[in-house]
N, C-alpha and C positions, 0 to 999 in steps of 0.2 A: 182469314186473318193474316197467312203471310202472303199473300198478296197486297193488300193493305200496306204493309210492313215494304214491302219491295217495291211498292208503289211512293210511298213517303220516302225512302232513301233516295229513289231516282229524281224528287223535284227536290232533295236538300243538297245533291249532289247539282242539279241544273242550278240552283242560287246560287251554290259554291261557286259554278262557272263563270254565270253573270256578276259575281262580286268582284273577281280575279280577273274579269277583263275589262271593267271599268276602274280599277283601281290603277291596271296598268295605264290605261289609258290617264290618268291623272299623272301618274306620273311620267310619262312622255310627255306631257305637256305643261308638265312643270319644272323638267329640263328645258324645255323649249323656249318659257319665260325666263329663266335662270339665263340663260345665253343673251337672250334680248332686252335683258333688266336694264341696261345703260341707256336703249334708245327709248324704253318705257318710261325710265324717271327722268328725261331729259323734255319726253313729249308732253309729263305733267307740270313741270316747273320752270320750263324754259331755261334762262338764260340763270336765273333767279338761285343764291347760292343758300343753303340752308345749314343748320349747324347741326353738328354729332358728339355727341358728349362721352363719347368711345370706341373704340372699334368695333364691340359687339353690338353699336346703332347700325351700321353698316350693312352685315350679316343680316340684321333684321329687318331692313330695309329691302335688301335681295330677298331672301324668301317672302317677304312677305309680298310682293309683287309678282314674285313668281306663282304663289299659289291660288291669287286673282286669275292671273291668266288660266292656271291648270282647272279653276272651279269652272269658268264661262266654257273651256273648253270640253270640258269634261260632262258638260249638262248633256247635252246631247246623244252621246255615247251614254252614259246612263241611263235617259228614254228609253233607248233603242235596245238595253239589255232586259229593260223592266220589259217594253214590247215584246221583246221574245220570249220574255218566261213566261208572260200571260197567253202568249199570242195560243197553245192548244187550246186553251178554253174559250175563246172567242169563235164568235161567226165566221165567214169569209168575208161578208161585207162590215164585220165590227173589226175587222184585223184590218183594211182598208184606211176603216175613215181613222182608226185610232193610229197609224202608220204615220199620216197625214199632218198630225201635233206634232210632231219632233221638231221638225225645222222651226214650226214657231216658238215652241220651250225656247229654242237658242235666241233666235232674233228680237221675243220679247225682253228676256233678261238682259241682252245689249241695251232694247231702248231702256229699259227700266234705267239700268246705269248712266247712261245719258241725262236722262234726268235727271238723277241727284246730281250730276255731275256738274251740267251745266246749270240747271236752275234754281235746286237748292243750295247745295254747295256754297259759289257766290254771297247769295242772300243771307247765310245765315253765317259764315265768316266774315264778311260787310259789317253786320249787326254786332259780332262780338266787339269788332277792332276797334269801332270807334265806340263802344260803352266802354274800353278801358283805354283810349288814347290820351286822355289827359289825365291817368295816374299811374301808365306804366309804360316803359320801353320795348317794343313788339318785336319780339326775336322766336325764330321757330326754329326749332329742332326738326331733324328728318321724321324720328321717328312719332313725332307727335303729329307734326300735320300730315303724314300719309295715314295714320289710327285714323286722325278724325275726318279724312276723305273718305275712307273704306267703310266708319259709319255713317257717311250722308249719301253715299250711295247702294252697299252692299241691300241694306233693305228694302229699297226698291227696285234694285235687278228683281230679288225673290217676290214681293208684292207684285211687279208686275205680270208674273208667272198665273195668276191666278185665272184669267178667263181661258186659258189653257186648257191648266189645271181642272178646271169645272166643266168644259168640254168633253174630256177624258173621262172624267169619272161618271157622266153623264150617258156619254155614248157606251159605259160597261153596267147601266142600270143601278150603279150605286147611291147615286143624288138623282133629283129630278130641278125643276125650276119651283115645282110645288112648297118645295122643302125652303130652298133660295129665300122665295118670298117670306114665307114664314118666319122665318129666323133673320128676317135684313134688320129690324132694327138692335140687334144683339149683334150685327157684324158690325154696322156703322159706329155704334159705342166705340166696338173695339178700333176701326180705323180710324176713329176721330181722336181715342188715346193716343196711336201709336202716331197718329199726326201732332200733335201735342207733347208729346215727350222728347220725340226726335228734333223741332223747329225751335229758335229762338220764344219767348214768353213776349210776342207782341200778337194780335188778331190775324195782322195781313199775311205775314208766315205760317201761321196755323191753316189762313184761308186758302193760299197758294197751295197747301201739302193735302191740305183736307178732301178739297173739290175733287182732284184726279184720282184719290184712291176711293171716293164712295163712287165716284162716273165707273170707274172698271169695274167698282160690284155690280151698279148694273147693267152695265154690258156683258157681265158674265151673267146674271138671269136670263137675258133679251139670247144671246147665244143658247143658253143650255136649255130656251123654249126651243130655237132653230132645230138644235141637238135629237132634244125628246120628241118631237114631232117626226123627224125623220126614222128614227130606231122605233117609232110603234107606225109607222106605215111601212117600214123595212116588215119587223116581227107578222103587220096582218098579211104582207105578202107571198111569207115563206107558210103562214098558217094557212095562206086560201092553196097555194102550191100543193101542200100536203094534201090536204081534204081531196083534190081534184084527183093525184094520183093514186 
């Protein structure tokens, strides 16, 4: 029993660890965007002057740019702590391939952002301006069009997390592809709502936002077959290992 006991303190003391160095890590690099907020909101609006209805638009215009950066920044370094809290319980070769995800958690949540960025973004700011160009004078506020940039893309940095995501949990025996299939048309509902809620109320924006988030679900099945296939010929090979010695 107090082994047990001594055992459960020592993994709530390792999450302590893992929490307190990804937290710092957020904040380093939320100073980091704090310092470079000028060339950040310069490289989203150009030339182009926007209005502030106070000084505390300001302030919130800085933080809230800097913690853009600290969250992308910060993905990463998060993996990497999760990886190592799990990493005793894993294999040698499931502590490998699961190593392996980190660099793409980061670089898919860039493209992710890219793309609302540049593709929907656009389109569905397009679609507002001119449904109310002939009844009202279009003037932005800082702090309104950076809100509604950070909604047309923050959700798809994190959606496009997902064939990652499903790799990882994959390669730790938690999901399989079996599961994936079974449940895809209860995922697609949900990504055709959340494509529908987020795009303008015309078909061709629904259809633009719809396509690439049901194509990633399945390329996250078609992966987490890749996945499952290798971790049960990895598993029969450590079981024929066994038996031999």
């Amino acid at each position: 029993m107090e082994d047990k006991e001594l055992n459960l303190v020592d993994h709530l003391e390792e999450l302590r660890k893992r929490i307190i160095i990804s937290a710092l890590a957020f904040v380093v690099f939320f100073i980091a965007g704090f310092i470079y907020v000028d060339d950040i909101y310069r490289w989203f609006v150009g030339d182009t002057k926007l209005m502030v209805l106070g000084p505390s638009d300001i302030m919130w215009i800085y933080f809230m740019l800097a913690t853009v950066i600290a969250v992308a920044g910060t993905i990463p370094v998060l993996a990497l702590q999760i990886w190592l809290f799990v990493k005793p319980a894993l294999r040698p070769i499931e502590r490998k391939i699961t190593l392996s995800y980190i660099p793409a958690l980061f670089f898919l949540f860039l493209l992710g952002l890219a793309f609302g960025y540049f593709a929907i973004f656009p389109m569905v700011l397009d679609f507002l301006v001119k449904m109310g160009q002939d009844m009202f004078v279009t003037n932005f506020t800082a702090e309104r069009y950076f809100s509604f940039i950070m909604n047309m893309t923050l959700p798809f940095g994190v959606l496009f997390e997902l064939p990652v995501v499903v790799m990882f949990l994959t390669s730790l025996g938690i999901i399989n592809p079996y599961l994936l299939t079974k449940v895809r048309k209860y995922a697609y509902f949900v990504l055709i709502i959340i494509a529908v809620v987020i795009t303008p109320p015309d078909f061709m924006s629904d259809f633009v936002v719809t396509l690439p988030l049901l194509l990633l679900y399945e390329i996250s099945i078609n992966l987490s077959k890749f996945v499952y296939r290798k971790r049960l010929k990895k598993l029969q090979q450590e079981e024929d290992e066994i038996i031999e010695a």
